[in-house]
VOPAGU-2260 file (C-alpha; in pm, 1 decimal, decimal comma):
REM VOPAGU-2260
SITE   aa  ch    i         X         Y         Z
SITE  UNK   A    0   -3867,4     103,5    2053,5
SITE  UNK   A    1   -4171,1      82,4    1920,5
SITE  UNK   A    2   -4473,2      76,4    2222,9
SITE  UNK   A    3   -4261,4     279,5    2476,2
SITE  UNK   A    4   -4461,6     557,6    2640,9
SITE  UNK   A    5   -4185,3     680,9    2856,1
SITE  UNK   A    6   -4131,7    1078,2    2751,9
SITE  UNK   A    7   -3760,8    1154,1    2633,1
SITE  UNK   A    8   -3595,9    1472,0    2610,5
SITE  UNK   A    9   -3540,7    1577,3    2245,7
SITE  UNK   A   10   -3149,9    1528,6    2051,5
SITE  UNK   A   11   -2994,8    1905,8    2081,8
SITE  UNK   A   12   -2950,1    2010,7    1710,0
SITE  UNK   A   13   -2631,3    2205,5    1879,5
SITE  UNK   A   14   -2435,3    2083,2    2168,6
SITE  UNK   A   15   -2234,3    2371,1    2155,4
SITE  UNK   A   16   -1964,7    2180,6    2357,0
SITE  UNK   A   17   -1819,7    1864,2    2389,3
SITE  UNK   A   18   -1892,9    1872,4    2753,0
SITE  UNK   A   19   -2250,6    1915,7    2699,7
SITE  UNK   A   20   -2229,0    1618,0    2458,2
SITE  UNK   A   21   -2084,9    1409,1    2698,0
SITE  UNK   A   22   -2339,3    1561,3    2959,7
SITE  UNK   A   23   -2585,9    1443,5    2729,2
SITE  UNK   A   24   -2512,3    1087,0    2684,6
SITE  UNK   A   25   -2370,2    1011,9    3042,5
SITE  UNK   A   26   -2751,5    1108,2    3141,2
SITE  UNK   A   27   -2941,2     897,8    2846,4
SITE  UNK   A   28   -2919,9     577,0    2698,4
SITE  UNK   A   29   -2901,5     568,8    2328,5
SITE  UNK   A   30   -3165,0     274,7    2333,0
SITE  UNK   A   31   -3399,6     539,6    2376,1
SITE  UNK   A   32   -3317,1     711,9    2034,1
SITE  UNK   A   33   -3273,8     359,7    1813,2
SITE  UNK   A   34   -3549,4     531,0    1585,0
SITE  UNK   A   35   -3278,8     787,5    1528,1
SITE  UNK   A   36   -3013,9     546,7    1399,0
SITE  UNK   A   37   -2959,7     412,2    1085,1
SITE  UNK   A   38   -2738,5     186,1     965,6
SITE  UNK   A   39   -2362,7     270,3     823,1
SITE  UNK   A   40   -2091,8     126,5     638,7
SITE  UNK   A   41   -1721,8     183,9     766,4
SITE  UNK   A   42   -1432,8      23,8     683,3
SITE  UNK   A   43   -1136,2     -74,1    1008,0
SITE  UNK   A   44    -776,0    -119,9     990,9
SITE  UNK   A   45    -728,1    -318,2    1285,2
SITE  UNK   A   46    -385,2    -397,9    1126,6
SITE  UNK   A   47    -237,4     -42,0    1215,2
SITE  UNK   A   48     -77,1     -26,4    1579,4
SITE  UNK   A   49      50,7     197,9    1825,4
SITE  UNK   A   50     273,9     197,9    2106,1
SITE  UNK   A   51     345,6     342,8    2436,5
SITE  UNK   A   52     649,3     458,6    2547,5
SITE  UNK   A   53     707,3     600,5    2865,8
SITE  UNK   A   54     838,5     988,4    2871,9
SITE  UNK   A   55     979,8    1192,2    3206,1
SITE  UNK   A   56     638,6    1380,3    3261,8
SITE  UNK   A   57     859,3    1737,9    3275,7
SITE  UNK   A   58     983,5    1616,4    2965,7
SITE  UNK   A   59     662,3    1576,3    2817,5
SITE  UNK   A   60     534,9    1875,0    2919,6
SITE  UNK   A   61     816,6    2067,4    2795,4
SITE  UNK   A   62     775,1    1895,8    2459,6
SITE  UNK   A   63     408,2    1979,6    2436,4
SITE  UNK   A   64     442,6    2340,7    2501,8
SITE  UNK   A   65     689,4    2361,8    2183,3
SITE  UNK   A   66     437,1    2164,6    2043,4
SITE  UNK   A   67     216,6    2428,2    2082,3
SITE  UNK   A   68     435,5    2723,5    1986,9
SITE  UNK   A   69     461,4    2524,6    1635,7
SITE  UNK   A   70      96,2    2424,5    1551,5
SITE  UNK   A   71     139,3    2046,0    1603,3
SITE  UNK   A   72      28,4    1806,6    1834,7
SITE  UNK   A   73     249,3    1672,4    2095,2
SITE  UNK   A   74     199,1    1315,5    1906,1
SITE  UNK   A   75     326,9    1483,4    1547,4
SITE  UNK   A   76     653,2    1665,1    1683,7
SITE  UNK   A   77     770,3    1318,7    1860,4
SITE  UNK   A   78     710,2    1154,6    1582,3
SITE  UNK   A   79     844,2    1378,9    1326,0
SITE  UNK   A   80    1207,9    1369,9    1595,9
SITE  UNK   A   81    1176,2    1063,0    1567,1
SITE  UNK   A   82    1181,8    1017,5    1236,4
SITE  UNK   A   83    1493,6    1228,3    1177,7
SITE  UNK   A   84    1682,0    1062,3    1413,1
SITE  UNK   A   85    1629,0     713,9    1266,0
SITE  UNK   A   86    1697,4     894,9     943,5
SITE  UNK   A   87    2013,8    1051,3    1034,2
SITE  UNK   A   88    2146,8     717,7    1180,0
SITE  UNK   A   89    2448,8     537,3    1047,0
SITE  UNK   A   90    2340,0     218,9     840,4
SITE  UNK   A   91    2477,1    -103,0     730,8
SITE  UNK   A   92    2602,1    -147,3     416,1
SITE  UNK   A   93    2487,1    -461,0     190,6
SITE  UNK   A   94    2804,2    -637,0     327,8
SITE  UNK   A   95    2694,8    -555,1     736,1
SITE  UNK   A   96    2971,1    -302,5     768,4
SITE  UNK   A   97    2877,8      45,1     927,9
SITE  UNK   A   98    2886,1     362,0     686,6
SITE  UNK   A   99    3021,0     689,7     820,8
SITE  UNK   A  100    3305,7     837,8    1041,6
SITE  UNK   A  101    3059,7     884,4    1284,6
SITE  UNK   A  102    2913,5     536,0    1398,4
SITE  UNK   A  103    3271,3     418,2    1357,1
SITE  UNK   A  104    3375,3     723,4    1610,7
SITE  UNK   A  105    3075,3     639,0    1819,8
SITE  UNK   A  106    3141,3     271,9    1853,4
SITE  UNK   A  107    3541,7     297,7    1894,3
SITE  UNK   A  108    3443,6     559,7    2180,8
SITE  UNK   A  109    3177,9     349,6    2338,7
């Protein structure tokens, strides 16, 4: 702001960590830098939504150390099951009847 005579410590060109980031800016207020902002234009898709979904935490932890092993995040394996298991799912026909031996097996077992 303009007038303030308070002495601030200078932005680090390199954090060099996130932690030191966050060190940063848990011990500064950005008010103190508003010469160093400028304004931006950014678009939001506030339309786009995720949800939670409880998982066994061994579970979890199992499937984020295959997650690992491939080069994915935990996030982009489940999803990627997930997707092949919709996928592979038995679906209704235009008439509401079930297509394949397999749902019929399924629901004739169940």
């Amino acid at each position: 702001m303009p007038g303030r005579t308070a002495k601030r410590d200078p932005i680090p060109e390199d954090f060099g960590t996130l932690e030191a980031f966050w060190d940063f800016w848990d011990s500064h207020s950005l008010a103190d830098y508003e010469d160093h902002l400028r304004p931006v234009e950014c678009q939001v898709n506030l339309l786009r939504r995720s949800r939670m979904v409880p998982v066994e935490p061994g579970l979890l932890g199992e499937v984020a150390a295959y997650a690992r092993t491939r080069g994915v995040s935990c996030e982009t394996l489940v999803n990627l099951w997930l997707r092949e298991a919709v996928s592979a799912r038995p679906r209704k026909d235009a008439l509401g009847e079930h297509r394949g031996s397999t749902w019929t097996a399924e629901v004739a077992a169940g």
